[in-house]
PASEBA-1860 file (N, C-alpha, C; in nm, 3 decimals):
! residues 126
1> XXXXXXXX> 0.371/2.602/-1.075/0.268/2.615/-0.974/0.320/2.710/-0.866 ~ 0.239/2.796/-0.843/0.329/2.916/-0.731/0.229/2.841/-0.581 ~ 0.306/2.881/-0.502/0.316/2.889/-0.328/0.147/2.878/-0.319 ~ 0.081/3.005/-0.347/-0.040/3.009/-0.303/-0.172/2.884/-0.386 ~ -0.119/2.852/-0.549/-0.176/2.740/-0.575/-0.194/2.623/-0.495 ~ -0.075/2.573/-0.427/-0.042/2.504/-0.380/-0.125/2.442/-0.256 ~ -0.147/2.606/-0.187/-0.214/2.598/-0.084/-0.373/2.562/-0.066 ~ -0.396/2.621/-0.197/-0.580/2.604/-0.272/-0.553/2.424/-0.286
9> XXXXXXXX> -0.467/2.355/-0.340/-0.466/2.265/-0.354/-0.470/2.172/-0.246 ~ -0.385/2.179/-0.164/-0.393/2.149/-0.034/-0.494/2.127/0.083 ~ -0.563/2.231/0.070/-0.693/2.268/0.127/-0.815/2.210/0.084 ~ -0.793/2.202/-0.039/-0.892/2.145/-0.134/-0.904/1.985/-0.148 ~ -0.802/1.920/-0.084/-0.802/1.737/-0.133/-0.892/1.706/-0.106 ~ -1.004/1.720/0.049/-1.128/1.630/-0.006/-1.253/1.628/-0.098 ~ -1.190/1.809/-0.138/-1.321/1.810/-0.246/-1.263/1.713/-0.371 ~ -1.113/1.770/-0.391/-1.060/1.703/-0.525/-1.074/1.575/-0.556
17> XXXXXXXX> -1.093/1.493/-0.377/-1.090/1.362/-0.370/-1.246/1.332/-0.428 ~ -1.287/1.393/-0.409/-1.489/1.329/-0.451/-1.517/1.348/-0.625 ~ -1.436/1.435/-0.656/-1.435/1.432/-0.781/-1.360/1.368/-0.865 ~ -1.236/1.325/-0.833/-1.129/1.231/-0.873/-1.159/1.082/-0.872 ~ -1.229/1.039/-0.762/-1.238/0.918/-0.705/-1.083/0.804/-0.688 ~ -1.075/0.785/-0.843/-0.933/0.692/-0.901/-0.836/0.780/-0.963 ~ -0.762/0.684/-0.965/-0.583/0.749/-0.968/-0.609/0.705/-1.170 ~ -0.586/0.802/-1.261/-0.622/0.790/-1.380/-0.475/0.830/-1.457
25> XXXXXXXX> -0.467/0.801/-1.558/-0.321/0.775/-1.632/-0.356/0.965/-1.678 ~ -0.280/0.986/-1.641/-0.223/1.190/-1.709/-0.266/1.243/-1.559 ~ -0.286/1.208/-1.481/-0.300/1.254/-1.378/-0.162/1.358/-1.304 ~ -0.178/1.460/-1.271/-0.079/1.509/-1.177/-0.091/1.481/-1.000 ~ 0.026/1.474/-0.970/0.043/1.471/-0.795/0.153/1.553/-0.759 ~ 0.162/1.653/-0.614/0.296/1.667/-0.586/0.269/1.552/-0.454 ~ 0.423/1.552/-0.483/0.527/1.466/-0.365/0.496/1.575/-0.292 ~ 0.470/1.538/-0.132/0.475/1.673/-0.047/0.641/1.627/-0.004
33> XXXXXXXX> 0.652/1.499/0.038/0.839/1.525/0.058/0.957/1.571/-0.030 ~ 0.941/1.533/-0.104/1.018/1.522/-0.209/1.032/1.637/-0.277 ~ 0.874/1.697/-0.275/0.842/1.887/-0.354/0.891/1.820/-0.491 ~ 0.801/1.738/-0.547/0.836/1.732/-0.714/0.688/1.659/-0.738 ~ 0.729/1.726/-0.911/0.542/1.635/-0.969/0.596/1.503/-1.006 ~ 0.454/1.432/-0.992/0.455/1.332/-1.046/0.370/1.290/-1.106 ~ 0.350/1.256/-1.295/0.312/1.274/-1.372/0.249/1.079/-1.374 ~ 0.135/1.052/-1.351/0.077/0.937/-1.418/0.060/0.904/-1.573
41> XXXXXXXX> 0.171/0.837/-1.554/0.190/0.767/-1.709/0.084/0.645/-1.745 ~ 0.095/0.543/-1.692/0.021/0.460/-1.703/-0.060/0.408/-1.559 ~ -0.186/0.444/-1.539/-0.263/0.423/-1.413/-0.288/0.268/-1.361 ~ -0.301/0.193/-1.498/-0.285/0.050/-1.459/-0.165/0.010/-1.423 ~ -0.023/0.044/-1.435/0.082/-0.052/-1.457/0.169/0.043/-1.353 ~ 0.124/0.123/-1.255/0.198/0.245/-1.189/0.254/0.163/-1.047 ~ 0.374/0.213/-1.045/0.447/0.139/-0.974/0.440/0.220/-0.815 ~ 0.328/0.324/-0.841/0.269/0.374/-0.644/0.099/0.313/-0.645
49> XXXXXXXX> 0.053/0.296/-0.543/-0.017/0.234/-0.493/-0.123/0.375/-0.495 ~ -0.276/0.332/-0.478/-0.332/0.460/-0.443/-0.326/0.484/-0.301 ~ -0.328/0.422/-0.262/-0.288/0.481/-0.111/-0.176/0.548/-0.044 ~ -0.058/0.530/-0.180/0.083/0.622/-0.198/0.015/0.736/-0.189 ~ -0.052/0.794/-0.310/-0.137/0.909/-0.338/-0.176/0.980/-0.244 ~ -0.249/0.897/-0.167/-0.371/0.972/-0.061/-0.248/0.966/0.041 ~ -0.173/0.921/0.072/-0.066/0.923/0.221/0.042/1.022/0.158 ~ 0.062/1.048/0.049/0.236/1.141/0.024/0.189/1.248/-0.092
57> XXXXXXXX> 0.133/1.208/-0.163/0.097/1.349/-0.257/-0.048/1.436/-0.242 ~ -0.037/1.547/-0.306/-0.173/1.645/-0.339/-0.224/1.601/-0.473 ~ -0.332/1.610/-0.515/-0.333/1.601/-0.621/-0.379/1.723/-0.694 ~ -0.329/1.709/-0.831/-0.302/1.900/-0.840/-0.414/1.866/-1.008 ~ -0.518/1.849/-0.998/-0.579/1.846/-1.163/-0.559/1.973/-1.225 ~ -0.563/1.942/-1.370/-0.551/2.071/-1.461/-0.665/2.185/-1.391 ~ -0.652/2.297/-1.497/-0.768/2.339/-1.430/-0.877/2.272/-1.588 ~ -0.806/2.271/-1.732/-0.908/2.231/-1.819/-0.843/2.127/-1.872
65> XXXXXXXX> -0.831/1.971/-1.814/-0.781/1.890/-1.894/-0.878/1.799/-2.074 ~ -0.763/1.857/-2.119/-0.800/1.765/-2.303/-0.813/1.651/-2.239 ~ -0.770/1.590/-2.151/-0.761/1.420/-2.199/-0.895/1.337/-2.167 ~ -0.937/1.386/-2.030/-1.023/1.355/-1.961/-1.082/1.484/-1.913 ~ -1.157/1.532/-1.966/-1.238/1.667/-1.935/-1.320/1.644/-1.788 ~ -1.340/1.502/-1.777/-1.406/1.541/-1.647/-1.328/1.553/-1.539 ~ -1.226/1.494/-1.562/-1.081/1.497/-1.458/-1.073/1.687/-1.418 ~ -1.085/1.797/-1.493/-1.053/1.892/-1.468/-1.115/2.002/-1.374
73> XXXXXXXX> -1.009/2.077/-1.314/-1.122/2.182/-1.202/-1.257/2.229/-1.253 ~ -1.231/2.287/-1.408/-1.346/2.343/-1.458/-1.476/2.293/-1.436 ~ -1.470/2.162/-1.449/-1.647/2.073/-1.444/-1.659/2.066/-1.320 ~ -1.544/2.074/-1.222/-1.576/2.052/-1.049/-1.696/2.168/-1.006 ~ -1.684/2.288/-1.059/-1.769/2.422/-1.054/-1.946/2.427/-1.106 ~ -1.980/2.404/-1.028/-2.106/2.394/-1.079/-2.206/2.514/-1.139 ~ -2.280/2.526/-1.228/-2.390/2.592/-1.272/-2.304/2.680/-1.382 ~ -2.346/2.748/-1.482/-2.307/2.818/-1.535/-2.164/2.966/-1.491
81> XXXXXXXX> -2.052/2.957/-1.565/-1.974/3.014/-1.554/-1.861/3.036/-1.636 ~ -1.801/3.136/-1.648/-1.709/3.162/-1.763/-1.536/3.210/-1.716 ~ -1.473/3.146/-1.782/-1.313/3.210/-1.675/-1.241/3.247/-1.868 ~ -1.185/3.406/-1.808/-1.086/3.481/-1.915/-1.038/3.562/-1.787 ~ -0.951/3.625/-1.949/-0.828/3.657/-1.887/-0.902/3.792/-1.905 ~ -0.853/3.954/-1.816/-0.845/3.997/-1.793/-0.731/4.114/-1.707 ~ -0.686/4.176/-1.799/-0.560/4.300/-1.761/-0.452/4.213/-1.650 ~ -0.443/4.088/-1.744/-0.323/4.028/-1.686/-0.352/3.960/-1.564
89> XXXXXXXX> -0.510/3.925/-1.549/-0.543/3.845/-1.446/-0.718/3.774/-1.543 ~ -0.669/3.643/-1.421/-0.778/3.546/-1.485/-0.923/3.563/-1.396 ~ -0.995/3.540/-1.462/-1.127/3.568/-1.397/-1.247/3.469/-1.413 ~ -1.309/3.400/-1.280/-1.385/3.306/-1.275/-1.510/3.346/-1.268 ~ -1.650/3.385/-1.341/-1.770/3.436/-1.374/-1.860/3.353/-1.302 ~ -1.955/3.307/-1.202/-2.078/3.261/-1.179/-2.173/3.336/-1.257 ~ -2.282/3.241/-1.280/-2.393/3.349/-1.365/-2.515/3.256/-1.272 ~ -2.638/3.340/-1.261/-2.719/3.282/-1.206/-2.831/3.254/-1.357
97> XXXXXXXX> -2.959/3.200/-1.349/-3.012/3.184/-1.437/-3.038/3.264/-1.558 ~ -3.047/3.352/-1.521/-3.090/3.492/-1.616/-2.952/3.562/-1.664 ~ -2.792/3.478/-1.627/-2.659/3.549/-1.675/-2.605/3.654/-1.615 ~ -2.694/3.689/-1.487/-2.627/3.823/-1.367/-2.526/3.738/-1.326 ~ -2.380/3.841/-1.318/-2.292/3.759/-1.250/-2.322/3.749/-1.091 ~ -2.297/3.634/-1.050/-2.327/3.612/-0.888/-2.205/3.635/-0.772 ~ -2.066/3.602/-0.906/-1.981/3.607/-0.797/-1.870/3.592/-0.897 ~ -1.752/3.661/-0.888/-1.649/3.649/-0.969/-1.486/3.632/-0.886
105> XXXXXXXX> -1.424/3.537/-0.903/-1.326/3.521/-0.846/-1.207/3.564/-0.973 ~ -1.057/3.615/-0.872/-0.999/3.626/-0.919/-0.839/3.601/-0.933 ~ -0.771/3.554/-1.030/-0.628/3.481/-0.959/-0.560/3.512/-1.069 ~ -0.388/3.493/-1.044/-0.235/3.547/-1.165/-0.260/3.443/-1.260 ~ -0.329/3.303/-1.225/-0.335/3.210/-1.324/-0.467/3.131/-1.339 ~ -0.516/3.073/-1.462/-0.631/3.002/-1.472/-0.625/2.920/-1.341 ~ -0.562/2.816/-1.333/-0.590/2.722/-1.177/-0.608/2.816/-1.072 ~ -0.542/2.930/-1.043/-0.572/2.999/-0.935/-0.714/3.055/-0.898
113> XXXXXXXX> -0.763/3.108/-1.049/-0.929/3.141/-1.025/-0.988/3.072/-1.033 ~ -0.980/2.946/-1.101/-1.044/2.850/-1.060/-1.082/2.768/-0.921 ~ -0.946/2.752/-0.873/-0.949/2.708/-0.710/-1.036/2.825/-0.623 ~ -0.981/2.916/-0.664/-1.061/3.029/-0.545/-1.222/3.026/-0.588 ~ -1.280/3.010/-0.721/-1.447/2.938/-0.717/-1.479/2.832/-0.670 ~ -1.389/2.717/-0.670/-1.443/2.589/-0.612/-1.397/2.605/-0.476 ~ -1.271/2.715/-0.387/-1.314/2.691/-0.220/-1.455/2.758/-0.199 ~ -1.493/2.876/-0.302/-1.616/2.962/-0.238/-1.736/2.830/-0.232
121> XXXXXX> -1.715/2.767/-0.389/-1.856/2.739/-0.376/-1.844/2.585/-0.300 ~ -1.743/2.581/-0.244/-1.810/2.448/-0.130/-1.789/2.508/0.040 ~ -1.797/2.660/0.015/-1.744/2.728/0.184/-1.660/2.671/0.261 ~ -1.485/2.713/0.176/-1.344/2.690/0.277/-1.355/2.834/0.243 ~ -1.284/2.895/0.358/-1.232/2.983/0.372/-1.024/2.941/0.344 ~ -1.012/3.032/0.270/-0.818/3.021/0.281/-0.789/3.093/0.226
END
C-alpha cells in the first residue's frame, strides 16, 4: 500500500464505514500505531473488539474482493463503470446512461483509482 493510498483511505473511513457496517472475517485494517496490517481471520472468535477497529485502525477493503464481493471498493461506486489498466496506469470509467464517459479517474494502482472515484463521487476533496 503506498503513502498516498493510505491517505484516500484515511479520508475515506466514514464512507468505508457505511458500507462496511461489521467487522467480517478476510477483512483488512492498518494499525495506525503500530503501521502494520491486520488481517481478520476469524470475525466471530477475534480477539479485538469492534471498537478496537473504529479507535486504532483504517480499514483498508480490497478494491475487488472474491470472498465477499460486497465487502469491496468496486460495488461502493455507484452507476455504471469500468476500471483497466492503461500505459502502466489504472483507470476508473463513469459512464452515464447512454456509455459517454462522465468522469475518469486515475491512479499507479487498482485501489488507487478506485479511491480517487469514490472521494469524487461522494465530494472529498484530497
Amino acid at each position: 500500500m503506498t503513502d498516498e493510498e493510505l491517505k484516500y483511505y484515511e479520508v475515506l473511513q466514514p464512507v468505508l464505514g457505511k458500507h462496511l457496517k461489521t467487522i467480517a472475517t478476510g477483512d483488512r485494517y492498518y494499525h495506525i500505531a503500530d503501521k502494520r496490517m491486520i488481517l481478520v481471520r476469524d470475525a466471530y472468535n477475534s480477539p479485538y473488539s469492534p471498537d478496537f477497529f473504529k479507535l486504532h485502525c483504517i480499514a483498508i477493503p480490497l478494491p475487488v474482493d472474491p470472498e465477499n464481493p460486497e465487502r469491496g471498493l468496486w460495488v461502493m461506486i455507484k452507476g455504471l463503470r469500468s476500471l483497466h489498466s492503461r500505459s502502466g496506469e489504472w483507470e476508473v470509467n463513469i459512464f452515464d446512461e447512454g456509455y459517454v464517459i462522465i468522469s475518469t479517474h486515475k491512479g499507479k494502482t487498482p485501489a488507487l483509482a478506485l479511491l480517487k472515484a469514490l472521494a469524487a463521487q461522494e465530494g472529498i476533496a484530497i
